[in-house]
N, C-alpha and C positions, 0 to 999 in steps of 0.2 A: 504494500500500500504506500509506504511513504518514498518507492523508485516513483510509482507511476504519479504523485500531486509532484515532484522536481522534474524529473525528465523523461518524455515519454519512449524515447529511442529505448532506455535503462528499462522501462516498464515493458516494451516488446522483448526484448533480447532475455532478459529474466527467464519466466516461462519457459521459454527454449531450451533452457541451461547453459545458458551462457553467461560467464560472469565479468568477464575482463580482465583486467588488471588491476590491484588494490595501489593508493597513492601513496607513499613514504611515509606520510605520517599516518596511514592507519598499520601499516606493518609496524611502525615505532610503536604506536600504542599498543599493538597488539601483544607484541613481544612486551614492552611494558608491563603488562597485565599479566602476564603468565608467567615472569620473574615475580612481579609480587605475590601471586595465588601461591608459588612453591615454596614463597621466604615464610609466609603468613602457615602451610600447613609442616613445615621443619620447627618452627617455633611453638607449634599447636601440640606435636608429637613429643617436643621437649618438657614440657610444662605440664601432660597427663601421661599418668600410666597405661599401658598397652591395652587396658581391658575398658577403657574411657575413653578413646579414640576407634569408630570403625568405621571400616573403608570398603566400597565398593559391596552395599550389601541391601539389599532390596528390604525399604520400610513396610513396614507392617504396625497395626496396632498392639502386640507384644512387644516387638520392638519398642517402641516408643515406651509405653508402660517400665520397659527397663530404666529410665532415666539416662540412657549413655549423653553425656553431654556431648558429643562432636561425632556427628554422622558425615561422613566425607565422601562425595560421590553415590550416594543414596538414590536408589532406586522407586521410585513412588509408582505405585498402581493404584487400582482402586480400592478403597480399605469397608473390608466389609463387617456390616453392621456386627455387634458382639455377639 
């Protein structure tokens, strides 16, 4: 939505799967962003014990119920009633 209200060339070519080329400073940020995301979970991991950090694991309402404070890469479906 927000290619096709700036440019409608962006808004045809989309769709297609065509994407371009990204501009310098959205690879700067990007890169940016995913340097801080791994300083931010190296300092999360140093600060909790291994059983209060977990990673890559599909939420659930027992899950949660557990209290683990930092779910990393959390999988969310739909959480069915109790």
């Amino acid at each position: 939505m927000h290619a096709q209200q700036f440019c409608r060339l962006k808004a045809y070519f989309r769709p297609c799967g065509e994407e371009g080329t990204k501009p310098d400073i959205e690879k700067l940020l990007s890169d940016a962003r995913q340097d801080l995301q791994a300083k931010a979970i190296a300092k999360i991991r140093r600060q909790y014990a291994k059983g209060e950090v977990e990673t890559d694991i599909s939420v659930s309402r027992a899950i949660l119920r557990e209290g683990i404070p930092f779910i990393l890469y959390g999988h969310v479906g739909a959480l069915a009633a109790p």
